[in-house]
C-alpha positions as CSV (number, residue, x, y, z in Angstrom):
1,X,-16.3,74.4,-13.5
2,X,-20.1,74.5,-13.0
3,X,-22.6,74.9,-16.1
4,X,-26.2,74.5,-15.4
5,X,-28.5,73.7,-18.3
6,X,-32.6,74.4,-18.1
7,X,-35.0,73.1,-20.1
8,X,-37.8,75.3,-21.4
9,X,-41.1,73.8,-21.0
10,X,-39.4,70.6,-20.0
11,X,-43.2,68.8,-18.8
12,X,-44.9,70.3,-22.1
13,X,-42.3,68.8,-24.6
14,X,-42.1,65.2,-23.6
15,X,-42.9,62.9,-26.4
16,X,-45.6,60.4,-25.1
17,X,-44.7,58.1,-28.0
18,X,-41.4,57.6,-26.1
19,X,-42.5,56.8,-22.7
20,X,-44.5,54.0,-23.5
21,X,-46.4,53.7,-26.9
22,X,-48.4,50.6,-25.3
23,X,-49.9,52.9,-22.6
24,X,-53.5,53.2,-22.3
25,X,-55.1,55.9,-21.0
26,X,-58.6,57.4,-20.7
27,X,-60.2,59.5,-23.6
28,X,-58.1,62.7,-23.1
29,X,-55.5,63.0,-25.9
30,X,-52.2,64.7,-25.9
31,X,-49.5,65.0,-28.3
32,X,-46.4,66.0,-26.0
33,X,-46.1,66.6,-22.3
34,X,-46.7,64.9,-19.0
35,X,-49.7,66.0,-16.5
36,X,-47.9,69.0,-14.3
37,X,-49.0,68.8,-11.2
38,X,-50.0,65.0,-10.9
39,X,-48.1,62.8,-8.8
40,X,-47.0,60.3,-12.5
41,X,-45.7,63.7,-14.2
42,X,-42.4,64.2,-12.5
43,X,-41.8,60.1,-12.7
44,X,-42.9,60.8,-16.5
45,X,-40.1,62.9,-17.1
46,X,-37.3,61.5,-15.2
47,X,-37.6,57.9,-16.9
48,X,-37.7,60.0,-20.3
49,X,-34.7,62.1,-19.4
50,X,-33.1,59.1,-18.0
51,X,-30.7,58.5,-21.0
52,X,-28.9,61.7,-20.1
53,X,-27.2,60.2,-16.9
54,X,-25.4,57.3,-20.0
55,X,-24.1,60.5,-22.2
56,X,-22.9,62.8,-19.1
57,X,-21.3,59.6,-17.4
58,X,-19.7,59.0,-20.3
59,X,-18.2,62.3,-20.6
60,X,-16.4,61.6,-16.9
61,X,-19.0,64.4,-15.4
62,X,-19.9,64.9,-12.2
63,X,-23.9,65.7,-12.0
64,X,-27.3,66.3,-10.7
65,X,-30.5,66.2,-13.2
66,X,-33.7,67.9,-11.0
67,X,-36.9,68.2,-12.6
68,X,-35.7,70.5,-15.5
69,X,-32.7,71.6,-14.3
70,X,-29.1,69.6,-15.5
71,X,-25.9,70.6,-13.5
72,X,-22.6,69.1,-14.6
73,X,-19.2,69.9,-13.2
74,X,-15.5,68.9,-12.8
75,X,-12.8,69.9,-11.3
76,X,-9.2,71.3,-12.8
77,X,-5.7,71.2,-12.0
78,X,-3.7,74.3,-12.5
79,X,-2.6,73.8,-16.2
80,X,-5.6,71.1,-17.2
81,X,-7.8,74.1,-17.3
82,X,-8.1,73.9,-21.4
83,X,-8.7,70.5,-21.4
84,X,-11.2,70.2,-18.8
85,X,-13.3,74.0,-21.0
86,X,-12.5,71.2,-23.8
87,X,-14.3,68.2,-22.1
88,X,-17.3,70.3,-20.4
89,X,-17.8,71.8,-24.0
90,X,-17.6,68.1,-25.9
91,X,-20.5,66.9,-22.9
92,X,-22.5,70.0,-23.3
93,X,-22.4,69.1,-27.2
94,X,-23.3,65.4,-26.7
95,X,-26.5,66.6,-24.5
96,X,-27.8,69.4,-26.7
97,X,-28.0,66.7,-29.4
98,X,-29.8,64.3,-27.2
99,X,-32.1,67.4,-26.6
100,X,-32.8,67.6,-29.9
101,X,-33.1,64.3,-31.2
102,X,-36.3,63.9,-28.1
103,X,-38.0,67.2,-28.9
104,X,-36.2,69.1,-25.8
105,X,-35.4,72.8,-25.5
């Protein structure tokens, strides 16, 4: 079983108060994102997304997380197939809350 989950303007939504409230940068001023296009935006966004790799793990996924792309999977025995809809559904749960809780679509 394969579900694929995509963020929506997954570079525009990142909370820079999450990434590192210490940071200083130089006079331009942005509420939420990461700089598309510059080499720090996709590192950005991978150390803020990090925590997603803890709740799928802990779900017994298998996964890949690209830029804004998630894919988790597992595989079924004939007659586990309810159980395993049952887990994939009780992940996907545990990462749309995640989503929410950091201002991600």
């Amino acid at each position: 079983m394969l579900v694929l989950l995509d963020l929506s303007a997954a570079f525009d939504t990142v909370d820079q108060d999450c990434i590192d409230p210490t940071a200083v940068s130089s006079s331009t001023c942005l509420k939420f994102g990461v700089p598309q296009g510059s080499v720090l935006g996709p590192i950005l966004f991978t150390l803020y997304t990090a925590p997603l790799s803890d709740i799928i793990k802990a779900q017994g996924m298998t996964f890949h997380l690209y830029a804004d792309v998630t894919q988790l999977y597992i595989s079924a025995k004939p007659g586990e197939e309810l159980s395993t809809i049952s887990l994939m559904h009780t992940c996907c749960e545990s990462v749309r809350k995640w989503m929410k809780q950091n201002k991600l679509k």
